[in-house]
Chimera marker file (.cmm) of the C-alpha trace (Angstrom):
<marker_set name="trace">
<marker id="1" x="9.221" y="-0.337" z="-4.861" r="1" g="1" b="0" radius="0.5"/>
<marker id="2" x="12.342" y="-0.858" z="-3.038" r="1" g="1" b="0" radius="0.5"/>
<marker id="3" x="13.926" y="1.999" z="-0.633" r="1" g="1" b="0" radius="0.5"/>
<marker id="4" x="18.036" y="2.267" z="-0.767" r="1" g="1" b="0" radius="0.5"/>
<marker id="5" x="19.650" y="3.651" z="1.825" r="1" g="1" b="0" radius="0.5"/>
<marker id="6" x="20.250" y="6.606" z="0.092" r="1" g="1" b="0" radius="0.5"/>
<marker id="7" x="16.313" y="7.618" z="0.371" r="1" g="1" b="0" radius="0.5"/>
<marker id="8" x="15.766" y="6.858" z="-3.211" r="1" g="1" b="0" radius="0.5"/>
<marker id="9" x="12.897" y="4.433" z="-4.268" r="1" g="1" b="0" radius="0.5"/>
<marker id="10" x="13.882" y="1.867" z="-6.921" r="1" g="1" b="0" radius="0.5"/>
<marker id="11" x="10.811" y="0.438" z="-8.772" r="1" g="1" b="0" radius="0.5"/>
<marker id="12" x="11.946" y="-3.207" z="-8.553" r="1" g="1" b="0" radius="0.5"/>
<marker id="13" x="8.238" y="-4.845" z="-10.303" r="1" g="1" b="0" radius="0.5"/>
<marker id="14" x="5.760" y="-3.517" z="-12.467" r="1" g="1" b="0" radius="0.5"/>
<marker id="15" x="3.140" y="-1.042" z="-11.513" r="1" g="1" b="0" radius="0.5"/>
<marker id="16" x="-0.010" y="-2.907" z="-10.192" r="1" g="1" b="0" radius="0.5"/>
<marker id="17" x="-3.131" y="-2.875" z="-12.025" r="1" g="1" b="0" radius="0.5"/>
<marker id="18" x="-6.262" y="-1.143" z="-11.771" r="1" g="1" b="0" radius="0.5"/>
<marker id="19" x="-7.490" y="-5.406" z="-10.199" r="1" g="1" b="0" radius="0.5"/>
<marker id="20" x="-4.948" y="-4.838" z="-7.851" r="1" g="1" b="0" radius="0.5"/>
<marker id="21" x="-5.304" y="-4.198" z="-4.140" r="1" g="1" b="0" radius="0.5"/>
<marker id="22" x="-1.815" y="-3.056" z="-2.592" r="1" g="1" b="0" radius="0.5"/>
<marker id="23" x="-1.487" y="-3.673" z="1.224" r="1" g="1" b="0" radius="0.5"/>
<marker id="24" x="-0.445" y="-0.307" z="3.246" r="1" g="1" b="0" radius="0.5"/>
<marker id="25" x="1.415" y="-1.479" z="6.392" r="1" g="1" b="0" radius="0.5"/>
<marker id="26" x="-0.174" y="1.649" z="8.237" r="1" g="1" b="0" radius="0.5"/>
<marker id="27" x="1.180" y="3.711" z="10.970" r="1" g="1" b="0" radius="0.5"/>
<marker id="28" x="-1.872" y="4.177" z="13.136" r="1" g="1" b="0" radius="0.5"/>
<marker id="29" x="-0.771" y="7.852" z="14.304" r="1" g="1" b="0" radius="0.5"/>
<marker id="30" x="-0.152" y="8.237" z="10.090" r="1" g="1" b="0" radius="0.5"/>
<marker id="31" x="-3.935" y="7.563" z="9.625" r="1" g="1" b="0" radius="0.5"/>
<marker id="32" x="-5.311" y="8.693" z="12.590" r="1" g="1" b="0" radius="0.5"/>
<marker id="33" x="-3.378" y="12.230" z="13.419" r="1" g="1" b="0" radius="0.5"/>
<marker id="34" x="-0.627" y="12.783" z="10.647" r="1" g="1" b="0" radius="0.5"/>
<marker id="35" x="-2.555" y="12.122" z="7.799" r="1" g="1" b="0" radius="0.5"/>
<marker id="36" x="-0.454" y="10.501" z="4.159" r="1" g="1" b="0" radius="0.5"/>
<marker id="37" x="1.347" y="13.624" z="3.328" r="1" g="1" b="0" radius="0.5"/>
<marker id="38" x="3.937" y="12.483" z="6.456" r="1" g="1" b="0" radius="0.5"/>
<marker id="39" x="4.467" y="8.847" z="5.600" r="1" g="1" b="0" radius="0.5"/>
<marker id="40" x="7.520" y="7.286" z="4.711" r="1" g="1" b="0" radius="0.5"/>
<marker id="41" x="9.075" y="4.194" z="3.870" r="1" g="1" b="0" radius="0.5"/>
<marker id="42" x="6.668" y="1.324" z="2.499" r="1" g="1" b="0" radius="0.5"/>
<marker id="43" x="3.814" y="3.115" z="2.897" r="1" g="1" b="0" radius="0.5"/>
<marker id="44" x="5.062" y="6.890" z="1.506" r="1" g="1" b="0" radius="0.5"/>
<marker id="45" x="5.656" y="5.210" z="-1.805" r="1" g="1" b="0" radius="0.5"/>
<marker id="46" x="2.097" y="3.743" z="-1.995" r="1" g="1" b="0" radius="0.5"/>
<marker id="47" x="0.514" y="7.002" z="-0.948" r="1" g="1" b="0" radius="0.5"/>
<marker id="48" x="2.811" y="8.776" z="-3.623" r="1" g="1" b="0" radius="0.5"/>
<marker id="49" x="1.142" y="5.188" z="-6.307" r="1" g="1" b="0" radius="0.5"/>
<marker id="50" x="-2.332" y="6.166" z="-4.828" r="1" g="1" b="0" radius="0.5"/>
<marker id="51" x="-1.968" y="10.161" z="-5.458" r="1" g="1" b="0" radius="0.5"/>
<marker id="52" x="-2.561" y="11.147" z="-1.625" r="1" g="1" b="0" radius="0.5"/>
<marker id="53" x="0.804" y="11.667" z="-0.892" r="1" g="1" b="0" radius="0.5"/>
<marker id="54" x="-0.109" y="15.644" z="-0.577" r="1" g="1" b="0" radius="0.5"/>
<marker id="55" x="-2.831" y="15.111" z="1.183" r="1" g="1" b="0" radius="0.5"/>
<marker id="56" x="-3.443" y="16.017" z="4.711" r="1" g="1" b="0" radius="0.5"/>
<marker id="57" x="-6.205" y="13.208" z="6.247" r="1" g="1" b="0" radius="0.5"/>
<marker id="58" x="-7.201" y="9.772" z="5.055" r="1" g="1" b="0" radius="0.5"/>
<marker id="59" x="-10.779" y="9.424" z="3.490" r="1" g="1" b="0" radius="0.5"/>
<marker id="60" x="-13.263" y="9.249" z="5.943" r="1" g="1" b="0" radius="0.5"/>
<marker id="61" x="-14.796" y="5.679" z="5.814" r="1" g="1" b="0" radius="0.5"/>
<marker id="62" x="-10.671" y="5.498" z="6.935" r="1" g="1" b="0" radius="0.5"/>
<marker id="63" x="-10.635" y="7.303" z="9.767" r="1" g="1" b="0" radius="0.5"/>
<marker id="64" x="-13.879" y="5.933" z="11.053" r="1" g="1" b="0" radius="0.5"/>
<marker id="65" x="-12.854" y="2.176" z="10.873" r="1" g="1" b="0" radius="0.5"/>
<marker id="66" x="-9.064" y="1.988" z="11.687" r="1" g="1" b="0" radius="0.5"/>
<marker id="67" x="-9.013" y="3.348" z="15.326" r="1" g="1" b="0" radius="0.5"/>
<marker id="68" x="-6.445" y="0.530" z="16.623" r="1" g="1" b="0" radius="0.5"/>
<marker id="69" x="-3.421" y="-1.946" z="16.374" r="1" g="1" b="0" radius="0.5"/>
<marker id="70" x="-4.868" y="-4.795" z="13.933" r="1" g="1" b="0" radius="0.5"/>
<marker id="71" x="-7.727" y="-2.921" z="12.342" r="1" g="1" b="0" radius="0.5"/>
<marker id="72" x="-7.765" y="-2.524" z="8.913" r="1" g="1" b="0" radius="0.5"/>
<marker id="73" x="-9.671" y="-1.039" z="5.677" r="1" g="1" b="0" radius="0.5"/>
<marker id="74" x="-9.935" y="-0.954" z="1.660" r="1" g="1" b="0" radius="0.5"/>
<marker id="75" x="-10.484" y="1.595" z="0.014" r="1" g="1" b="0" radius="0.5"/>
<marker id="76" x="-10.697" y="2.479" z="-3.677" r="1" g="1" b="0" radius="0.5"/>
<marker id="77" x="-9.020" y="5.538" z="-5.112" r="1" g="1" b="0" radius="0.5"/>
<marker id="78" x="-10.346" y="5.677" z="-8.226" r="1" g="1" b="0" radius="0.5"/>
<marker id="79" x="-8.123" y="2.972" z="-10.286" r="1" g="1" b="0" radius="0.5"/>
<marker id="80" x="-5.969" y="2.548" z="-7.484" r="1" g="1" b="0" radius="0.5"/>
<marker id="81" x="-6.972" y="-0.236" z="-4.608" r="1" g="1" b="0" radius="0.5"/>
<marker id="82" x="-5.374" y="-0.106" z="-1.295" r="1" g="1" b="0" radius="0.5"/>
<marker id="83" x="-6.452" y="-2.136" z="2.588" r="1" g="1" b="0" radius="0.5"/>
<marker id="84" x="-4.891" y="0.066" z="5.092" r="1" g="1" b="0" radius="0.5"/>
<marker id="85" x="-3.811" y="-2.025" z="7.852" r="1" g="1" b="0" radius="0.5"/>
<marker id="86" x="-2.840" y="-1.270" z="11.138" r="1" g="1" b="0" radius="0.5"/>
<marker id="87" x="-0.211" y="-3.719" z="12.445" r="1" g="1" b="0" radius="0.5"/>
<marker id="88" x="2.243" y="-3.933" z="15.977" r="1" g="1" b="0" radius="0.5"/>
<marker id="89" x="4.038" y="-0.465" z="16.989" r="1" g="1" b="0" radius="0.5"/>
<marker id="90" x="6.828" y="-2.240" z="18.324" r="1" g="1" b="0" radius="0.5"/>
<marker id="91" x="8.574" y="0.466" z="20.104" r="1" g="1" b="0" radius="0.5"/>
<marker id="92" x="5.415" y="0.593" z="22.119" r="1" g="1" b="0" radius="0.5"/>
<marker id="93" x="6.260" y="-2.953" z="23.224" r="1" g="1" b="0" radius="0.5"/>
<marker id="94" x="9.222" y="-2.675" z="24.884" r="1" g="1" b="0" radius="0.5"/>
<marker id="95" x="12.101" y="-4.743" z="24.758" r="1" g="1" b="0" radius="0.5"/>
<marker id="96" x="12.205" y="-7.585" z="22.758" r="1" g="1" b="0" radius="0.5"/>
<marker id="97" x="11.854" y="-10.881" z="24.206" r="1" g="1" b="0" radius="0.5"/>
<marker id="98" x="9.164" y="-13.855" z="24.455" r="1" g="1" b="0" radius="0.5"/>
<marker id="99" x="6.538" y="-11.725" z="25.716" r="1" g="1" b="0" radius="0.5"/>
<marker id="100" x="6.889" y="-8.874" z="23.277" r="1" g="1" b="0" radius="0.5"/>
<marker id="101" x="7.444" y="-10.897" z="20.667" r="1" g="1" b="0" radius="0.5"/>
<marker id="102" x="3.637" y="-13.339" z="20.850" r="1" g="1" b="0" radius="0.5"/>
<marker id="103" x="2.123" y="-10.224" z="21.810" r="1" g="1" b="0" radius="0.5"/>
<marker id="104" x="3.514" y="-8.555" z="18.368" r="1" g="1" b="0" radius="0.5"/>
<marker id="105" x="2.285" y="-11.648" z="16.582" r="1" g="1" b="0" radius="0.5"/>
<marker id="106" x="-1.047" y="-11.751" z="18.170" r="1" g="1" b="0" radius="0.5"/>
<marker id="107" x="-1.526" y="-8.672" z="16.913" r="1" g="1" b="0" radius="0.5"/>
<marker id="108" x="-0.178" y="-9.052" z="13.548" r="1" g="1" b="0" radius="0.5"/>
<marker id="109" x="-2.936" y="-12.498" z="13.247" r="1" g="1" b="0" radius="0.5"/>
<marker id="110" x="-5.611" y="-10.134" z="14.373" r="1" g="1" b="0" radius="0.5"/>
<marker id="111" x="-4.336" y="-7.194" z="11.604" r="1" g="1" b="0" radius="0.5"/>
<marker id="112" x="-3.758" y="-9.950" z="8.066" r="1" g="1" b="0" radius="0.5"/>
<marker id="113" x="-6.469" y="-12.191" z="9.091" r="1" g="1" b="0" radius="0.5"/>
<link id1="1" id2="2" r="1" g="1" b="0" radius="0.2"/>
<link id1="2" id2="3" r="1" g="1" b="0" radius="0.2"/>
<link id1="3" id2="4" r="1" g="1" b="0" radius="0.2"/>
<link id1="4" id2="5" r="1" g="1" b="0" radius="0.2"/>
<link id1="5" id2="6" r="1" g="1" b="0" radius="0.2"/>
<link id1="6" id2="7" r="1" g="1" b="0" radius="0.2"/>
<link id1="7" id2="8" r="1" g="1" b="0" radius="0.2"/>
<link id1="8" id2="9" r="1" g="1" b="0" radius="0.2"/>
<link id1="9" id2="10" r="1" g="1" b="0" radius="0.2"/>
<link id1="10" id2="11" r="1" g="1" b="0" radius="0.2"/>
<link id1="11" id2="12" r="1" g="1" b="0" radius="0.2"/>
<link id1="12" id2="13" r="1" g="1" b="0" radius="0.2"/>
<link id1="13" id2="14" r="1" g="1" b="0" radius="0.2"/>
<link id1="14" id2="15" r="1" g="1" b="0" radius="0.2"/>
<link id1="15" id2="16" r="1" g="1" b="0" radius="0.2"/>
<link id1="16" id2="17" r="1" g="1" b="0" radius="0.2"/>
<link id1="17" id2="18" r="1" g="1" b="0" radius="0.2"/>
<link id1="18" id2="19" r="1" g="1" b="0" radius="0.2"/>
<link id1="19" id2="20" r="1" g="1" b="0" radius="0.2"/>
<link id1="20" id2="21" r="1" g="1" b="0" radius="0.2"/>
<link id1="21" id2="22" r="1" g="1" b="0" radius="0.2"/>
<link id1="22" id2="23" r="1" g="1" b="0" radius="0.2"/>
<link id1="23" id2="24" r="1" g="1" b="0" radius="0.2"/>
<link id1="24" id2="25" r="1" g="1" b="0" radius="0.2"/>
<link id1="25" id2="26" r="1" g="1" b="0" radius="0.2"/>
<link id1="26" id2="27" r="1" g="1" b="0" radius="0.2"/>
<link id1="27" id2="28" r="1" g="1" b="0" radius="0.2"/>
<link id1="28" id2="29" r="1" g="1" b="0" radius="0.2"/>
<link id1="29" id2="30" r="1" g="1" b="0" radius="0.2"/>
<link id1="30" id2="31" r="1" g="1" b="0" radius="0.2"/>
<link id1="31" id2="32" r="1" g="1" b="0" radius="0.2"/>
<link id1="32" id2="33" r="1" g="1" b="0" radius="0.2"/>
<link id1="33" id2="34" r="1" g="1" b="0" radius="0.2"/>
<link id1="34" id2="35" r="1" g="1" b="0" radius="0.2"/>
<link id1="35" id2="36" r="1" g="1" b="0" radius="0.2"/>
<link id1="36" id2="37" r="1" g="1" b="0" radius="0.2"/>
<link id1="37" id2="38" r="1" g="1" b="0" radius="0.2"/>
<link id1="38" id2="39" r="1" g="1" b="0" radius="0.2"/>
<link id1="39" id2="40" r="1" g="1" b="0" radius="0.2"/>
<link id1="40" id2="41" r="1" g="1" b="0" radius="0.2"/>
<link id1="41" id2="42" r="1" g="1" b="0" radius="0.2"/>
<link id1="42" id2="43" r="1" g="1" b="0" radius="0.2"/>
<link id1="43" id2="44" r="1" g="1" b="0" radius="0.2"/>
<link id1="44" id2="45" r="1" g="1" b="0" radius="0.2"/>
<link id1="45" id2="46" r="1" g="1" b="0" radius="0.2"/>
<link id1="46" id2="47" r="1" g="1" b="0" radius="0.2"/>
<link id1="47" id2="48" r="1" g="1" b="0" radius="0.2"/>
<link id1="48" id2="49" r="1" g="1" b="0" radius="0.2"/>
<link id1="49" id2="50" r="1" g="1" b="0" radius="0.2"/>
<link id1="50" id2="51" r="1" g="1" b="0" radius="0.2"/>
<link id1="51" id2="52" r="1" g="1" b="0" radius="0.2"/>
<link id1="52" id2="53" r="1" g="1" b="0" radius="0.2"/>
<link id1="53" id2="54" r="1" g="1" b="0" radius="0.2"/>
<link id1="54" id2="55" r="1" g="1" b="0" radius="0.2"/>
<link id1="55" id2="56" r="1" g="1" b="0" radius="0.2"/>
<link id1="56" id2="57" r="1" g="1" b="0" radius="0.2"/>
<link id1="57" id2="58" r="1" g="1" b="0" radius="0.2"/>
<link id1="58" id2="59" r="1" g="1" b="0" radius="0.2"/>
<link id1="59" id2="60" r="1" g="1" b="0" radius="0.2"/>
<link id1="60" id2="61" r="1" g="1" b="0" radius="0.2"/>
<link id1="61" id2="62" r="1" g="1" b="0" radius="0.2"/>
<link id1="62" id2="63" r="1" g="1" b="0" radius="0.2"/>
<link id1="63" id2="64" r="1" g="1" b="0" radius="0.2"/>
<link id1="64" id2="65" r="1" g="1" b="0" radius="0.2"/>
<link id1="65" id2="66" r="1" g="1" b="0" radius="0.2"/>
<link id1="66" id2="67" r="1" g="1" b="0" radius="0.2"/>
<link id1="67" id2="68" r="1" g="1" b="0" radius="0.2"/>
<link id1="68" id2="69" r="1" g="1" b="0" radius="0.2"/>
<link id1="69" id2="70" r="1" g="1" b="0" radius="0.2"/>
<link id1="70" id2="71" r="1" g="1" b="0" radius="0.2"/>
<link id1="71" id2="72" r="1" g="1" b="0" radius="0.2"/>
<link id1="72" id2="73" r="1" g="1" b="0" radius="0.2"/>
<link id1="73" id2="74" r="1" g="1" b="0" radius="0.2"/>
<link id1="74" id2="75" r="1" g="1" b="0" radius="0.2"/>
<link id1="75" id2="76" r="1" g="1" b="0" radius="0.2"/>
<link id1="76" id2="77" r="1" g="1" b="0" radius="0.2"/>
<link id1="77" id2="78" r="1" g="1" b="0" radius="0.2"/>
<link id1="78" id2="79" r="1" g="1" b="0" radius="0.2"/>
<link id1="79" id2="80" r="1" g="1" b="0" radius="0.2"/>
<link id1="80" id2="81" r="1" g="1" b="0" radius="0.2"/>
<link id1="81" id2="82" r="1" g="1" b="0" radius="0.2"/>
<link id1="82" id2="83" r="1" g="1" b="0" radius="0.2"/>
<link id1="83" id2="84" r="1" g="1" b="0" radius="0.2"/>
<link id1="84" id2="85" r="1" g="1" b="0" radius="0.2"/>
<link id1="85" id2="86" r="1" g="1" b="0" radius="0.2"/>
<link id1="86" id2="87" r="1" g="1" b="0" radius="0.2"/>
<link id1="87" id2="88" r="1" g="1" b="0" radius="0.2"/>
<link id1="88" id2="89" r="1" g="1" b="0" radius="0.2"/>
<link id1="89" id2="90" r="1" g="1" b="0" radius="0.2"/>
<link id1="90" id2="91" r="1" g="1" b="0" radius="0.2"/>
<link id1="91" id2="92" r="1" g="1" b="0" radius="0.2"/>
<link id1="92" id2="93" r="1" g="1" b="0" radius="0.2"/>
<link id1="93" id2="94" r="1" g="1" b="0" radius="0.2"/>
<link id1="94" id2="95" r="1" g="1" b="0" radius="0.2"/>
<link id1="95" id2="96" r="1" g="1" b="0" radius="0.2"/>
<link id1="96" id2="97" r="1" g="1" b="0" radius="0.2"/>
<link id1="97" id2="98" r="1" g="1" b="0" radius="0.2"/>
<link id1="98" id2="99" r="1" g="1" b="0" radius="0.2"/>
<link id1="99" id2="100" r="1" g="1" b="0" radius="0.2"/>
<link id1="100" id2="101" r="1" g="1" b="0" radius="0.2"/>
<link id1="101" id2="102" r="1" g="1" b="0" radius="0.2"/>
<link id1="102" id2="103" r="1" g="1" b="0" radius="0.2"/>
<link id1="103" id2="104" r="1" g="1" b="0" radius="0.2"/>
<link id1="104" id2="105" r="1" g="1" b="0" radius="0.2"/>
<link id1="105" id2="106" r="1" g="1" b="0" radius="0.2"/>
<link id1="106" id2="107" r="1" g="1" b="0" radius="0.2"/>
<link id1="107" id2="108" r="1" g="1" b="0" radius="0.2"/>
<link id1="108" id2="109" r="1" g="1" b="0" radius="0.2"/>
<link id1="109" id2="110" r="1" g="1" b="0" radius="0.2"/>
<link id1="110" id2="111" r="1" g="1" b="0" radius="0.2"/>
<link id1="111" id2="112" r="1" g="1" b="0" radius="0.2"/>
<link id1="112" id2="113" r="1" g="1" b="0" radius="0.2"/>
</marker_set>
């Protein structure tokens, strides 16, 4: 799915599979706090794919094992396959320079690997 700048969502491929694992680039306050039904972006349109768009909290093996920058989790919805993963919150790491930047790819190793 592709978002325009209008706030539409443009399905740009075909729908995955039911062998298909999509990745969720998480927002940890999303799974943590906020639960799905706040999401947008990337990860509002695969909520909406996985049918939890509505919902107020993740599932529980969720919330118990993403509790930090670079964790991550599957989890099957049925037919629907996601990994929740947890990468850099870059506002959180200031301005962007050297420093920022191999700390926000140390953590994005740690989160895809």
């Amino acid at each position: 799915a592709q978002l325009r700048t209008s706030g539409t969502i443009v399905n740009k491929a075909k729908v995955p599979g039911s062998e298909i694992a999509v990745v969720d680039p998480a927002g940890l306050q999303f799974i943590q706090d906020l639960g799905p039904g706040g999401a947008g972006g990337a990860s509002g349109a695969i909520y909406k794919w996985l049918g939890i768009a509505q919902s107020s909290h993740f599932p529980p093996d969720v919330l118990r094992e993403i509790r930090t920058t670079g964790d991550a989790k599957f989890h099957n919805y049925g037919s629907r396959m996601a990994i929740h993963v947890v990468g850099p919150n870059l506002t959180k790491l200031g301005a962007a320079g050297p420093v920022s930047e191999g700390i926000a790819l140390d953590q994005l190793a740690q989160a895809y690997t």
